[in-house]
N, C-alpha and C positions, 0 to 999 in steps of 0.2 A: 483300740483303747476301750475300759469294760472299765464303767461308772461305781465306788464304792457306797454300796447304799444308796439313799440319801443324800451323801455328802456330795463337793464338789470336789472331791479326788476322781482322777482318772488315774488308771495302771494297766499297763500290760498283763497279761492271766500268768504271771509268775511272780511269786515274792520268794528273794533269797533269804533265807534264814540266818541271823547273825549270830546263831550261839556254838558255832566254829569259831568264831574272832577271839584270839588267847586261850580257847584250849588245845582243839585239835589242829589249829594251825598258829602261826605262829605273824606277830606285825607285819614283818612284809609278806608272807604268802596270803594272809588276808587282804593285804591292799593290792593285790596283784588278782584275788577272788573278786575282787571287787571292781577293779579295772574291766578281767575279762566279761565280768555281767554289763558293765553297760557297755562296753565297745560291744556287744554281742544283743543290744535290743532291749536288756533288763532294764526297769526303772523306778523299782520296789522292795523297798530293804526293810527287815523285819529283825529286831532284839529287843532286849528289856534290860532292866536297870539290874536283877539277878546274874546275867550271864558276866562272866562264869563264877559261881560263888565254891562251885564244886571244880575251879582249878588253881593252879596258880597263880594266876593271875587275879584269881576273885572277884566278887561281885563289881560290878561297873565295867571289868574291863574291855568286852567287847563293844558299849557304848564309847568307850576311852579312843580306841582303834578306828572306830567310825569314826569319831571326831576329826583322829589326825588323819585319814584319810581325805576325809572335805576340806581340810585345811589346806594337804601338800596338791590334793587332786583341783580344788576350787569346783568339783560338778556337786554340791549342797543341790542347787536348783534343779540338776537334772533327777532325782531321786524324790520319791511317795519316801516317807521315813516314818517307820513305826516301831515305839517303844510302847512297856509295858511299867505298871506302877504295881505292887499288893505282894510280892514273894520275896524280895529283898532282906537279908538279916537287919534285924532293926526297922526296916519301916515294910509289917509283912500283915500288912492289914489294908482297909480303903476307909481309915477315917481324914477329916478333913485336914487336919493336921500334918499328916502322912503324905496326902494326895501334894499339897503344897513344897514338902520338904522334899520330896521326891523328884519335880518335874522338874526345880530349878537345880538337883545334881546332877540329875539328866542333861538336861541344855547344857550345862557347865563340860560336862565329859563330852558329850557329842558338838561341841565347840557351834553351835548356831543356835537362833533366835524363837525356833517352834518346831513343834514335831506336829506331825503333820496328822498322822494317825493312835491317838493315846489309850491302850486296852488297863481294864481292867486285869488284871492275870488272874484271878482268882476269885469267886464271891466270898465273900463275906459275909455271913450269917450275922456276926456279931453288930455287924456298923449297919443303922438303918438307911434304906437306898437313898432318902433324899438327901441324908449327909454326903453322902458318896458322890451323887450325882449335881447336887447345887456345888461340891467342889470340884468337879469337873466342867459344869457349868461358869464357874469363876474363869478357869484357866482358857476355856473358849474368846469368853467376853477380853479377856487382855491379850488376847493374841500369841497366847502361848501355844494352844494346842486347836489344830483348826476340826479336829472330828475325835469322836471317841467310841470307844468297841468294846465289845464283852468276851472273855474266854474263859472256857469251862464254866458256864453256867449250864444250868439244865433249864426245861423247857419253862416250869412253874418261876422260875426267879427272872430269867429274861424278859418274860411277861410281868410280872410285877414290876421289874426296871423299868422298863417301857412305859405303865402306864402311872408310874411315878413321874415321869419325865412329862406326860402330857398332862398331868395335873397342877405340877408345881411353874410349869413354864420353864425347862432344866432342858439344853442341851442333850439330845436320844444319841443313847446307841444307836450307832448305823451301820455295823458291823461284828460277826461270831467268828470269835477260832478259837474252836476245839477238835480234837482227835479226831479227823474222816480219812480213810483210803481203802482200798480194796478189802484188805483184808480186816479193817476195824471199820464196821459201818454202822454196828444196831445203836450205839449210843448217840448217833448223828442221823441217821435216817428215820422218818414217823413224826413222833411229836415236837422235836426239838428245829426241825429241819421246818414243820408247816409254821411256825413262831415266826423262824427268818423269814419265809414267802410272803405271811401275810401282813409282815409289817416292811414288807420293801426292804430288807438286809440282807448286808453280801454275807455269802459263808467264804473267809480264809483260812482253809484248813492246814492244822500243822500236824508235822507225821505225815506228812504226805505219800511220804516211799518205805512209811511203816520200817523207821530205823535202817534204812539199805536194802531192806530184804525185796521191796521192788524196783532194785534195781538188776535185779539179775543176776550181781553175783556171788549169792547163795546158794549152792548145787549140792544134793547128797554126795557125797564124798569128797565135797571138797572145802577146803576154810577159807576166811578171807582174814586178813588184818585190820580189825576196825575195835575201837573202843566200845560198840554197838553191837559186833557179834552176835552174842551171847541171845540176846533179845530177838535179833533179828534171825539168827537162826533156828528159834525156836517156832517160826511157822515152818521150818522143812517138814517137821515133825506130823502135822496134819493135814489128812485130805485133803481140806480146802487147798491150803496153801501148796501144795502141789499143783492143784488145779489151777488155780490162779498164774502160778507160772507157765505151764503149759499153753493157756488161754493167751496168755502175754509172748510169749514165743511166737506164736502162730501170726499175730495181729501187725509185730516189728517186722516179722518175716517178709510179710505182703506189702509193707513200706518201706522195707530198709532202713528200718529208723533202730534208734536206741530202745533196747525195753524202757529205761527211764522214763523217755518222752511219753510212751502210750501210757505207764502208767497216770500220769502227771495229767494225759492228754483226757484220759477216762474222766478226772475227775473233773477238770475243765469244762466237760460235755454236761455235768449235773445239772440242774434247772439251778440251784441258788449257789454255787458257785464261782468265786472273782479269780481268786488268784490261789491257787495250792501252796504252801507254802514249803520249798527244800531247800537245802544245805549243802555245801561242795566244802571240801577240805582241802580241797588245791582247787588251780585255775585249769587242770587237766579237767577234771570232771564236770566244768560248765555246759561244756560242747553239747554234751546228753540231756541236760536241766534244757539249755536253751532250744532244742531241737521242739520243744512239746510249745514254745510259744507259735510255730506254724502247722504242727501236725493236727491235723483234722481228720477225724474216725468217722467211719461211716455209721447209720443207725443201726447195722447189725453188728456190726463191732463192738458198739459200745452193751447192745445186748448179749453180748457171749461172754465178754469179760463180765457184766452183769451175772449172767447165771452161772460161772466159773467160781465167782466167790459169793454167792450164796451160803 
């Protein structure tokens, strides 16, 4: 188990991604995604109150699906559960007003009592931090939301959060997810990355398999059926991502493991690093996610795939 932040969350080094739930899959193959992660060791579920607002289902529904999962399954307890507040049509901001209207349609859709880990989705330039953060602060004190996290901030705003929090006496962020994986690293490695170190915060990163494309089955010549495609096939196109493949070949090779897992497994191996954050579309594709919460690279491995995607 790997401590988030600060906080008094424990999780396994995997968090499933819920913004499959009502688009690309469907209520019961979600709850059946959902099954096979914790019968399989997962304990760390990750969506926000947006997904999916770009399907049919629309915004809430993946929090909707969770819900009725916790209800028919009853494992609420066994599950880290993280939503998000700030992207949402209508409430797509972090004022205090917002933060409040937001968390109790959240609890409502995801049918329990607190969420466990509550991110910001987005800064907010417009809303000043301590608004943002003394309303987050509220939601802590009544036992709605037992920790709170930052994504997509950059290095200057995180540190101002931070040191708003130690000022006002506000509940800290204890947690970053923004975009890291092999082949997206420079906006997450440097200064953004020594911010999480030096103030003790996990990084959970999402995009972890960089849209499918690390998982492997993106090959020149050939397609895959994925609503993601298009994005993901667009590292075939560059050196790097070649090489990244290559390097990721070589490494599953010598383990017999999934490309997935070494990807997933690389990032796991970072210094501020909890828990990577992917996504499965069926409960087929667990097998490969869950493979990386036991695989362990060695320190040259992790250096090869290092200079592979350079």
């Amino acid at each position: 188990m790997t401590r988030i932040g600060t906080s008094e969350l424990d999780v396994r080094p995997l968090s499933l991604g819920g913004n499959t739930f009502g688009w690309t899959s469907d209520e019961a193959e979600s709850h059946r995604v959902l099954d096979a992660f914790v019968d399989g060791g997962g304990d760390f579920v990750d969506t926000a109150d947006v997904y999916s607002a770009w399907s049919d289902g629309g915004a809430g529904i993946s929090e909707t699906i969770l819900g009725t999962w916790f209800a028919k399954s009853g494992k609420r307890d066994s599950i880290v559960l993280a939503s998000k507040v700030g992207k949402a049509p209508g409430l797509d901001d972090l004022r205090a007003d917002t933060i409040r209207t937001a968390v109790d349609a959240s609890l409502q859709r995801l049918q329990t009592d607190r969420i466990d880990l509550y991110w910001a989705h987005a800064d907010d330039p417009g809303t000043p931090l301590a608004e943002t953060l003394g309303a987050f602060d509220e939601l802590v004190r009544a036992g709605k939301v037992r920790a709170i996290g930052a994504s997509n901030y950059d290095a200057v705003r995180l540190e101002e959060a931070l040191e708003t929090s130690r000022r006002e006496g506000f509940a800290s962020y204890v947690a970053l997810q923004n975009e890291y994986n092999l082949v997206a690293r420079e906006d997450y490695e440097g200064r953004v990355a020594d911010v999480v170190a030096a103030n003790g915060l996990a990084s959970v990163p999402y995009a972890a398999l960089a849209s499918g494309f690390l998982t492997g089955k993106y090959r020149p010549g050939q397609s895959a059926e994925s609503v993601r495609a298009g994005k993901a096939a667009a590292y075939l196109d560059t050196p790097r991502g070649q090489a990244v493949l290559r390097a990721l070949d070589e490494v599953a090779a010598a383990h017999a493991a999934p490309v997935t897992s070494v990807a997933l497994a690389w990032l796991t191996a970072q210094p501020t690093v909890v828990a990577p954050i992917a996504s499965a579309r069926t409960a087929e594709q667990l097998p490969d996610l869950l493979a990386a919460l036991t695989l362990e690279l060695s320190r040259d491995e992790v250096a090869a795939l290092e200079r592979a995607s350079r």
